[in-house]
N, C-alpha and C positions, 0 to 999 in steps of 0.2 A: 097499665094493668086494667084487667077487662070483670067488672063485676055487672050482675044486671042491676037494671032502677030508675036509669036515667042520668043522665049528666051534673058531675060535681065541676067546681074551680081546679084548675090545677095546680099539685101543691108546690110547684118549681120554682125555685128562688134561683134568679141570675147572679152570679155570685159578683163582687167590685169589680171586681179584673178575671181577665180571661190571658191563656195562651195565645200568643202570635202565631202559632204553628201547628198550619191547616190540617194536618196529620192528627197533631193530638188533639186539637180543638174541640171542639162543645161536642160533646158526643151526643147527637139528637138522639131524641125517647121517647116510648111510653113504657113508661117501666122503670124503665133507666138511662143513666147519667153516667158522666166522667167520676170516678172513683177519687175520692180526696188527693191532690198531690201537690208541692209546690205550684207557684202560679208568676209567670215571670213577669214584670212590673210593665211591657210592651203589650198592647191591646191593640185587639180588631174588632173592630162593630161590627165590620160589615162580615167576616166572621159568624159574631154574634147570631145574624139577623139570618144566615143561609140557616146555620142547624138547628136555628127554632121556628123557622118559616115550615122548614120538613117538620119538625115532630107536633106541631099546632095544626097541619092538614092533615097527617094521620089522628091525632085526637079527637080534632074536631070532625071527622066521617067518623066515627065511634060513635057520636051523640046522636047522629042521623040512625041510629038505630032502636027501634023500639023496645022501653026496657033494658036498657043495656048503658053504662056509663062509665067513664075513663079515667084516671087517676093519675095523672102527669107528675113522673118521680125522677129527684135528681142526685144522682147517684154523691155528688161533694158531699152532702152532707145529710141527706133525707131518708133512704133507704138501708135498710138492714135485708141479710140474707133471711132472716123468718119474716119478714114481712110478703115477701115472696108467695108465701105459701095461702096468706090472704086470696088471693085473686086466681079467676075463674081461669084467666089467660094472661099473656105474658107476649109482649113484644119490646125487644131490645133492641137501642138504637146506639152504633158507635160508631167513631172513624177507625180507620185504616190503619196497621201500624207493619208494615212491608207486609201485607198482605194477611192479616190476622187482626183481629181484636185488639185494641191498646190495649195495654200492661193495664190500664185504670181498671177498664170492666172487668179483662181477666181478676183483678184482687177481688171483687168483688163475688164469683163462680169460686175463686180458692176458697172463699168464708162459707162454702155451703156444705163442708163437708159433714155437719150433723143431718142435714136434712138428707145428705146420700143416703147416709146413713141408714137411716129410717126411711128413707123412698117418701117424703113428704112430696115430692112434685111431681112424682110418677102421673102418667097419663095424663097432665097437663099441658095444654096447647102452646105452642110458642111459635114466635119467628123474629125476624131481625130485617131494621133497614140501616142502611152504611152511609159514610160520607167518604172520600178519598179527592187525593190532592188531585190527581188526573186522571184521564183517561185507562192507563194499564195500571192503574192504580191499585187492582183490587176488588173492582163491584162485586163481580162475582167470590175471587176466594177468601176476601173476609165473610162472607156469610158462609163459605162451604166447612173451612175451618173451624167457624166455630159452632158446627153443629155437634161436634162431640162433646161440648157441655151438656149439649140435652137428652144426649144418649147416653150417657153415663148417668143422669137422671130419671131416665125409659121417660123423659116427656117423649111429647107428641109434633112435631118441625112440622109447621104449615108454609108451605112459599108461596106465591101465587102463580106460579107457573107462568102463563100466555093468558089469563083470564081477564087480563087490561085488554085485550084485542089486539085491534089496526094499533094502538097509540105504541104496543111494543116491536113494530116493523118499523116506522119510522125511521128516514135516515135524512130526514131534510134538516133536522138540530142538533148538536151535543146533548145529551142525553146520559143521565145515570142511573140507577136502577135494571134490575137482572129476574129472572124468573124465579129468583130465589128472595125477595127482596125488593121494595125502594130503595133508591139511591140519588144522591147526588154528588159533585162534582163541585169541590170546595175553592179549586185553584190557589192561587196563593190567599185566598179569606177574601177577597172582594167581588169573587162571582156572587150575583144570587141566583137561585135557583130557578129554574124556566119553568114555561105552563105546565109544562109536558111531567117533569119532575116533580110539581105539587098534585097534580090531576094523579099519577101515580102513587104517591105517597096517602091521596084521598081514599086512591081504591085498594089500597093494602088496608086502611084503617076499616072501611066497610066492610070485607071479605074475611078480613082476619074478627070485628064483631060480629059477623051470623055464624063463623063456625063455631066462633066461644061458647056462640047463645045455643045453637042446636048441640053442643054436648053436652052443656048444664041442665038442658032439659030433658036429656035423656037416661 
């Protein structure tokens, strides 16, 4: 979540144990988190370490912006749906779930139906970066899918299009992120994430803070 000011701590607590299962896994964030659920007693660091490698390079290009500071929220246990409505901007990070949004974060878009209500998030900016087990995993229609949470909200969907450049042609590495979107590419939990993948992830976190900050000022 995108307010101006300057850069806070973020307030994301890694919870004991995590999911073995790259799909449901740590749904990286600014914003948001995996939604409370069971948690099965088999852990993956290295897991761990891909979907907060992504959402700590989108956070941290946040800070790189003047007047402008992040708020690293994690959906287990931190965030509520009017907390939402705090923040200037809004970028949601989750994995894949056959091509959609885990059921986690969708709970969390079900709990906002007072703020529909009322249009609290109307015209508020948003966007999404993903994680997926592989390849046809997803990159793309988990973020396309769930743009009708934000349109049922009348937010605002910012993707980054091709605005990465040369780095979104690339065909010399694996690669995940979409023009809708960063992304990476969880494999069974022990991939980490490539240059190329954090360097994206950077420039989502930058692109998506100067649009926050040019509509807050206007």
């Amino acid at each position: 979540m995108g307010k101006g000011g300057g850069c806070v701590p973020s307030k994301k607590k890694v919870p004991s144990a995590v999911t073995d299962d790259p799909q449901r896994g740590r749904g990286a964030s600014v914003g948001l988190r995996n939604a409370p659920i069971p948690v099965e007693e088999n852990t993956h660091d290295a897991d761990v370490s891909t979907s907060i490698a992504i959402e700590n390079a989108v956070s941290a290009a946040h800070c790189e912006i003047k007047d402008f500071y992040s708020v690293l929220f994690d959906v287990w246990a931190q965030i509520t749906a009017a907390e939402l409505v705090e923040a200037d901007g809004l970028l949601f990070g989750f994995p894949t779930r056959y091509g959609c949004m885990a059921a986690q974060m969708k709970a969390l878009f079900d709990s906002t139906g007072q703020l529909w209500k009322e249009q609290k998030l109307s015209g508020k900016p948003a966007g999404f970066f993903v994680s997926t087990g592989t390849q046809g995993g997803g990159q793309e229609t988990t973020a396309w899918t769930a743009i009708t949470q934000l349109v049922h909200h009348g937010m605002l969907f910012v993707p980054i299009g091709y605005t990465f450049g040369a780095g979104m042609f690339k065909m010399d590495s694996i690669r995940g992120g979409s023009p809708y979107g960063a992304g990476v590419f969880a494999g069974d939990g022990m991939r980490e994430p490539s240059e190329t993948e954090l360097a994206l992830a950077e420039h989502q976190g930058k692109y998506m803070a100067a649009v926050v900050k040019r509509l807050a000022q206007t």
